[in-house]
N, C-alpha and C positions, 0 to 999 in steps of 0.2 A: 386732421386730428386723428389720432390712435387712436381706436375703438374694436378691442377684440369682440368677439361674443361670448357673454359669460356665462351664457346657458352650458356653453363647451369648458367650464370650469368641472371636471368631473374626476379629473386625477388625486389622488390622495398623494401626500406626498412628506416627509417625514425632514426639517430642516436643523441638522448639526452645524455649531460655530465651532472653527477650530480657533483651539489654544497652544502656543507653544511654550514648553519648558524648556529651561537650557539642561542639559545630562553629562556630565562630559566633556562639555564644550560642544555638545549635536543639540542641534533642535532634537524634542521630544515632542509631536503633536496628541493633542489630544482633542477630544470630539465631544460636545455637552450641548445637550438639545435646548432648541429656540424658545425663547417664548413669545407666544403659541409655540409649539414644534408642528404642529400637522394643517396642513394648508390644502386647498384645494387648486386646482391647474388645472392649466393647458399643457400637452405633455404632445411633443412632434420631434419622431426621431429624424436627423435628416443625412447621418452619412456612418457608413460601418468600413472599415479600412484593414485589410491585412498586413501584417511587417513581421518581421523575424528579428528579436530582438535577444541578445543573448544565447544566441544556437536555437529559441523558443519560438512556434507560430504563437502568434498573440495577433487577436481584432481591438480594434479600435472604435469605442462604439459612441454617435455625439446624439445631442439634441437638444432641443431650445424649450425651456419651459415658460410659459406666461401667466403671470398670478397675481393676482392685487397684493401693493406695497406693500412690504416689509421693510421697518429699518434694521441696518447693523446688518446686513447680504452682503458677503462680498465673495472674490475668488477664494479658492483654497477651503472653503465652508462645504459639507456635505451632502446629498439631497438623495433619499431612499426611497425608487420610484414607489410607490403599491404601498407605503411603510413598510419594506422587506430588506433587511439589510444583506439580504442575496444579490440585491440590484441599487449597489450604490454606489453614484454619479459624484464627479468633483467639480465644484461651478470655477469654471476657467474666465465669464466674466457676468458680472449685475450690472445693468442698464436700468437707470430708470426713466421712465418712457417721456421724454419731451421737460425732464425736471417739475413734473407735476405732480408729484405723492401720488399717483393713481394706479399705477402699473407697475411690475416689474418683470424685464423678462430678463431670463441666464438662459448662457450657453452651457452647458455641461457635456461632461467626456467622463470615461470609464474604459481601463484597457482589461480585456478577458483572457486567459488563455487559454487556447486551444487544445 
């Protein structure tokens, strides 16, 4: 059985749902805080990656957050490590842990550049 330890729940963390508009005919996204929006976690970077994308050095920055469930997480939703929107991650996927309402952890990625 999954059983983090939740004394290690000490990340603050700030959770946007995106919404898309159609503009145009382009998606329009837009970003409207969770409710709750500020959650506590587990917060583990685990890989920073360099590329050159567009003539540009750009990192690649990932990590896995673990946090008591939340419904309505999915990819493409937001997550402000620190509540700093300096440092905002895009969850690429929600797991919820064994389909038992208890846990949820995301992958999340953010590209910077250099």
């Amino acid at each position: 059985m999954f059983r983090p330890n939740t004394a290690q729940f000490n990340t603050v963390i700030r959770l946007k749902h995106r919404t898309d508009a159609t503009v145009n005919g382009a998606p329009d996204p837009t970003y409207r805080d969770a409710n709750p929006a500020v959650h506590y976690c587990e917060f583990k970077p685990f890989y920073g990656a360099e590329a050159i994308q567009a003539g540009q050095l750009g990192i690649l920055e990932g990590g896995t957050i673990t946090m008591w469930y939340t419904e309505g997480v999915k990819a493409s939703d937001l997550v402000y490590l620190n509540n700093d929107a300096a440092q905002a991650y895009e969850v690429t996927s929600a797991e919820n842990v064994e389909n038992r309402g208890m846990f949820l952890v995301l992958k999340i990625k953010r590209a910077v550049t250099a």
